[in-house]
Structure formats: structure tokens, C-alpha cells
VEXMILUM-319464 format. One record per atom (N, C-alpha, C, O): residue number from 1; residue in one letter; chain; x, y, z. Coordinates in steps of 0.02 Angstrom, whole numbers, m for minus. Layout:
NODE  num  residuo  cadena       x       y       z
NODE  NUM        A       A       X       Y       Z
...
***
This chain:
NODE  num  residuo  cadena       x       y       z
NODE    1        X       A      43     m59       0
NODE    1        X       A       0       0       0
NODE    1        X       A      45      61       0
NODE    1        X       A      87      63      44
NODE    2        X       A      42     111     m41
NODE    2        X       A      82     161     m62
NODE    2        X       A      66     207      11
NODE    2        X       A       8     218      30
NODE    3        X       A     138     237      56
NODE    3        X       A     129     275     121
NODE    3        X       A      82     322      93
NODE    3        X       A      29     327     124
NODE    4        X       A      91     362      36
NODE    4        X       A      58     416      48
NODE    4        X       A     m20     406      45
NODE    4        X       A     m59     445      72
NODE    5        X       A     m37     351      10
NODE    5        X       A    m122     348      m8
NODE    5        X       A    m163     353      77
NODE    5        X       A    m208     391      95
NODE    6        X       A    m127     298     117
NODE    6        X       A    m150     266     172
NODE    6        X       A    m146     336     229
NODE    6        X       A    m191     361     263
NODE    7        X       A     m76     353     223
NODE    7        X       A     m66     429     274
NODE    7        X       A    m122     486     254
NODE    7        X       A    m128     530     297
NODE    8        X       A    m164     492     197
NODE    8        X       A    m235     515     219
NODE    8        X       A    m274     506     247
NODE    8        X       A    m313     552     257
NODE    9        X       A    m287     433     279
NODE    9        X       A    m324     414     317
NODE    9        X       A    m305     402     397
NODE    9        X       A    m327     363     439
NODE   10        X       A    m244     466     400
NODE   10        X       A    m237     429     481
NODE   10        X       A    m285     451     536
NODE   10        X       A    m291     422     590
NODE   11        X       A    m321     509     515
NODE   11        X       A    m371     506     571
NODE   11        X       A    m428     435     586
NODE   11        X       A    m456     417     638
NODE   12        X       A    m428     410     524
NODE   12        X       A    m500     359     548
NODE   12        X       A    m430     302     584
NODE   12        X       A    m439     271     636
NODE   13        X       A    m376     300     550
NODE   13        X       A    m326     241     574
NODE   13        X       A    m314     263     670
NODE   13        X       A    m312     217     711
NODE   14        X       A    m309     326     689
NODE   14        X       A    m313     322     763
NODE   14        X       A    m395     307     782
NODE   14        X       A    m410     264     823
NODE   15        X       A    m442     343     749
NODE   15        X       A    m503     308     791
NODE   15        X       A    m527     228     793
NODE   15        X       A    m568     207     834
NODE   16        X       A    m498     191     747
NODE   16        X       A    m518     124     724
NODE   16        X       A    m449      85     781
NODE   16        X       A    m448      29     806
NODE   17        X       A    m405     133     785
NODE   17        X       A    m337      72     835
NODE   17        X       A    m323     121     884
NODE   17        X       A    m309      91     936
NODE   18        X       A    m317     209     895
NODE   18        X       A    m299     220     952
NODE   18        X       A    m210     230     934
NODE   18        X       A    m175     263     972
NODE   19        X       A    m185     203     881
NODE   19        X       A    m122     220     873
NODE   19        X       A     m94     267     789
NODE   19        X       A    m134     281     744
NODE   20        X       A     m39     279     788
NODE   20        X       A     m26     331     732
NODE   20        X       A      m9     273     667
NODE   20        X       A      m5     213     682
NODE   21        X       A       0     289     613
NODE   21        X       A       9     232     567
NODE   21        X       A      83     209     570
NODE   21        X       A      98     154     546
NODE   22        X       A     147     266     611
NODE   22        X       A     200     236     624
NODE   22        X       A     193     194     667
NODE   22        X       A     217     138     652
NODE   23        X       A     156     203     740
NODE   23        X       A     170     145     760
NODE   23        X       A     118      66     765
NODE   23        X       A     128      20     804
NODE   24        X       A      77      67     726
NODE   24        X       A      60      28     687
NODE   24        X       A     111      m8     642
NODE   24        X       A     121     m68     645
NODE   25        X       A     144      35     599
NODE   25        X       A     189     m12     546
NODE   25        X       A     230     m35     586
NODE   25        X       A     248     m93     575
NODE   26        X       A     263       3     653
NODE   26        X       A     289     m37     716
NODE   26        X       A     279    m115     740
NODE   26        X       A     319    m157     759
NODE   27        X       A     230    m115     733
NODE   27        X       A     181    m153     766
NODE   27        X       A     173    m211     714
NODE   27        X       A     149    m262     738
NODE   28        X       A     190    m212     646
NODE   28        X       A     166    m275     603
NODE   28        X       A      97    m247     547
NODE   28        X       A      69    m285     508
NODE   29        X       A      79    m172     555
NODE   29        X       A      57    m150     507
NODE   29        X       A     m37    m164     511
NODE   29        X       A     m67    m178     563
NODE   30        X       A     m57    m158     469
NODE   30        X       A    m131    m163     461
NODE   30        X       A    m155    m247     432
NODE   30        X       A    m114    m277     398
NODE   31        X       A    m202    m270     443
NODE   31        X       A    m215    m312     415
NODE   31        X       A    m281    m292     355
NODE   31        X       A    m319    m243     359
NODE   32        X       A    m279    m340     305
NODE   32        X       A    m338    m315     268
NODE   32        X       A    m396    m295     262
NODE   32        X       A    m415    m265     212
NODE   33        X       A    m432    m310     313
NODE   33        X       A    m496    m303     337
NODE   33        X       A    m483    m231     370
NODE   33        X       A    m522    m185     359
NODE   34        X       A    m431    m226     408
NODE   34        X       A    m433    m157     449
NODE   34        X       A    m401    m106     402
NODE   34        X       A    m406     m48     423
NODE   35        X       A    m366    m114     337
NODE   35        X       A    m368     m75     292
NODE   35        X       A    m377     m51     252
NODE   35        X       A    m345      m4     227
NODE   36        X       A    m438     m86     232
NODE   36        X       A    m517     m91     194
NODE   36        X       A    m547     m38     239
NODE   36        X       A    m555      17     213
NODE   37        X       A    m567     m46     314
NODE   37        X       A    m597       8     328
NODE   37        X       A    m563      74     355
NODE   37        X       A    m599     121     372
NODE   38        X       A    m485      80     360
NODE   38        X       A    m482     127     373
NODE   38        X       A    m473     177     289
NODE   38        X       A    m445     231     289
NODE   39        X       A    m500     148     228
NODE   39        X       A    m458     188     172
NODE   39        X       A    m545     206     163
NODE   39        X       A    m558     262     143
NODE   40        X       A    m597     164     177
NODE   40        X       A    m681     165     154
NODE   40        X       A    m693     217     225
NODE   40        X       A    m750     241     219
NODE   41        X       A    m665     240     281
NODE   41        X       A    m690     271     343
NODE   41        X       A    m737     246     377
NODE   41        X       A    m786     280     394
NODE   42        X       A    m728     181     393
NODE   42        X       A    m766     121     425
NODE   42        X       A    m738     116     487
NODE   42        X       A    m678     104     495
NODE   43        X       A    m803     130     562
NODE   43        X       A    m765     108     631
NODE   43        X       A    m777      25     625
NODE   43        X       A    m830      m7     620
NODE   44        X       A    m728       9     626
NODE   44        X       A    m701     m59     632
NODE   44        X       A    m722    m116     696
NODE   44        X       A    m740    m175     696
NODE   45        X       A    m713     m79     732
NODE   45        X       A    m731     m87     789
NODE   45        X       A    m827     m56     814
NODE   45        X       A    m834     m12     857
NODE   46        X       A    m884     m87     781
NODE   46        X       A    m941     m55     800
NODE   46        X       A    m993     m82     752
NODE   46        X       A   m1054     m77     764
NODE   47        X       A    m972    m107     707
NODE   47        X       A   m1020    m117     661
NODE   47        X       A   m1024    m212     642
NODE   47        X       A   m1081    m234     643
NODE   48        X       A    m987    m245     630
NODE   48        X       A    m991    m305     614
NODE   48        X       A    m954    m329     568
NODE   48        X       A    m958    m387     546
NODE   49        X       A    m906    m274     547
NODE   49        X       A    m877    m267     462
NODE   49        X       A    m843    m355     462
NODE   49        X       A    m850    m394     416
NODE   50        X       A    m808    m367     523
NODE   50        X       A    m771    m426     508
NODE   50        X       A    m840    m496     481
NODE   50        X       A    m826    m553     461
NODE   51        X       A    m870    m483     485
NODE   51        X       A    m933    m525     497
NODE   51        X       A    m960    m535     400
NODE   51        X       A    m992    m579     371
NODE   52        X       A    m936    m485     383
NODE   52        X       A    m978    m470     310
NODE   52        X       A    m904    m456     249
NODE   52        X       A    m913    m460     188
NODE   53        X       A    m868    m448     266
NODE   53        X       A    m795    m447     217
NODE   53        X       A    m747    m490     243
NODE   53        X       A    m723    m490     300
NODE   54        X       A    m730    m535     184
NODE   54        X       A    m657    m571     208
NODE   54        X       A    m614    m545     213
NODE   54        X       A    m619    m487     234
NODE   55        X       A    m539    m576     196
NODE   55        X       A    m486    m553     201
NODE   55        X       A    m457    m538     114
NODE   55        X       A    m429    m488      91
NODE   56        X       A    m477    m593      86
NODE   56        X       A    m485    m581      23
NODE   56        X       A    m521    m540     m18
NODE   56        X       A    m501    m505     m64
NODE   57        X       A    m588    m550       8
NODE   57        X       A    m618    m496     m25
NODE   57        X       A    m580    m416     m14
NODE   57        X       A    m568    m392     m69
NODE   58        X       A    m561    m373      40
NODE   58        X       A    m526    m332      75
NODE   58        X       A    m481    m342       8
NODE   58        X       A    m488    m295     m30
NODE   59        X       A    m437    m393     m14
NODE   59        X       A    m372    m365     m39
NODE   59        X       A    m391    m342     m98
NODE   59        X       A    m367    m287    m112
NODE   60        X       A    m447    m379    m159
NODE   60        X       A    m456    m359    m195
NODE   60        X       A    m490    m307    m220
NODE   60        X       A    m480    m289    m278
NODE   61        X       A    m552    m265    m162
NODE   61        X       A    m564    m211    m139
NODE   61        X       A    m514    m162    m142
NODE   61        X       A    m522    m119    m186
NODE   62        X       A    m440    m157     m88
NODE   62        X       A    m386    m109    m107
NODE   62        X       A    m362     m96    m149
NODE   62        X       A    m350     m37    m165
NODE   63        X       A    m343    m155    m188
NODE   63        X       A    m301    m162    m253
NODE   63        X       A    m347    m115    m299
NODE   63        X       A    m316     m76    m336
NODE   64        X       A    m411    m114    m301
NODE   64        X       A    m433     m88    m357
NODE   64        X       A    m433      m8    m319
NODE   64        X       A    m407      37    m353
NODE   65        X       A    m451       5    m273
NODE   65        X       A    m438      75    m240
NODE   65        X       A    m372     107    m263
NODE   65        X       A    m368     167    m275
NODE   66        X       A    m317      62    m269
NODE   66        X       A    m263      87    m264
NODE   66        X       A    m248     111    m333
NODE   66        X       A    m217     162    m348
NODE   67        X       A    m279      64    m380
NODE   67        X       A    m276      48    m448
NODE   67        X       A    m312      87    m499
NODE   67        X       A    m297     112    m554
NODE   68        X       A    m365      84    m464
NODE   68        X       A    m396     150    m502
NODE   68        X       A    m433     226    m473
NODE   68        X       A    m430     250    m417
NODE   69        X       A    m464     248    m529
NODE   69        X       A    m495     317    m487
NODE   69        X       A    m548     316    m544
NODE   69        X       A    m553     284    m596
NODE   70        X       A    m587     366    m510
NODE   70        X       A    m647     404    m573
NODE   70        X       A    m616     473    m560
NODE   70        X       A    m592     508    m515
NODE   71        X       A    m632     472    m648
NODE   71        X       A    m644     533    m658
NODE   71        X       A    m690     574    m655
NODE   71        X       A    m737     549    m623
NODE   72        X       A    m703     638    m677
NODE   72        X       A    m753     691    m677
NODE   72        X       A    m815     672    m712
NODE   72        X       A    m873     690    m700
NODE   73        X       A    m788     621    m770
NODE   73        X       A    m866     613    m809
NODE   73        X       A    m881     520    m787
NODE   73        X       A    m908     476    m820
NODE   74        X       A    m854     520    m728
NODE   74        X       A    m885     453    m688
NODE   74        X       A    m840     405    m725
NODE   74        X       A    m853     346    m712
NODE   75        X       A    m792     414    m764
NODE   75        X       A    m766     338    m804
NODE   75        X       A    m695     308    m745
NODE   75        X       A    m642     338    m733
NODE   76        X       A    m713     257    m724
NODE   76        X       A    m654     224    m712
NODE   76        X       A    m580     225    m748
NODE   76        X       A    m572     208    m807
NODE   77        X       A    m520     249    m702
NODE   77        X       A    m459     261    m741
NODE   77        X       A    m416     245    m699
NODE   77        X       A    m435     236    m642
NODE   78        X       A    m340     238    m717
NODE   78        X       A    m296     214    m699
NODE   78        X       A    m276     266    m647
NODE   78        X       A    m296     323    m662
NODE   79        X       A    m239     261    m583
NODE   79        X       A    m231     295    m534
NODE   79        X       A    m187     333    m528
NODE   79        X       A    m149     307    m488
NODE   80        X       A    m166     384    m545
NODE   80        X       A     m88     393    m537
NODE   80        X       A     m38     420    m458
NODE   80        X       A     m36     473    m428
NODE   81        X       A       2     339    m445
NODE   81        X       A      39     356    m389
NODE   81        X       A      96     371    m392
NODE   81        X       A     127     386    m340
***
């Protein structure tokens, strides 16, 4: 996961763990499910998410986050990181 995409999301990443994304990557980093919801702004902790998304599903979810974007006239496009 590219630092800079994820370091937009460090506010939901302290409300979902309570820690900063350094010391998280400290720590062994995010797992997929928890970085599915911290990139979607999902409390992780409150809703059931583990209950309804795998781990797989999660990766292939990011990958395409990472991978692509829309544009202005709604068309799916390549992302540029």
C-alpha cells in the first residue's frame, strides 16, 4: 500500500486502533480487513464489518482502490501514484 495513499487516512486509522500509522507499521502493520476500513472510513470496531468482508475480498477491494480512480465524467481510470 503506497505510504502516501494510506497517510490520508490517519485520522480514521487512530479512531479504528488508538495508534498513529507509524506505530502501527511498528507493530506488524494493518491487516486487510482493517485497511479496507480505514481507506472506506469504516469504525471497525462497532459495526460487524469482520462478519460481512473477508480477508480476500478486503485485498481485492484495495487493489482496485489503489488501482484505479474516477474521473469527472464518472469513467473508471488508472490511478496515478
Amino acid at each position: 500500500m503506497p505510504w502516501a495513499l494510506i497517510e490520508l487516512h490517519e485520522p480514521q486509522v487512530l479512531r479504528n486502533h488508538g495508534q498513529t500509522l507509524k506505530q502501527l507499521a511498528e507493530r506488524g502493520g494493518l491487516s486487510p480487513v482493517e485497511l479496507y476500513c480505514v481507506i472506506r472510513n469504516i469504525n471497525l470496531f462497532g459495526n460487524g464489518v469482520k462478519l460481512w468482508i473477508t480477508e480476500e475480498d478486503a485485498m481485492k477491494m484495495i487493489d482496485e482502490w489503489i488501482y484505479t480512480d474516477v474521473n469527472i465524467s464518472g469513467n473508471s481510470v488508472p490511478r496515478k501514484i
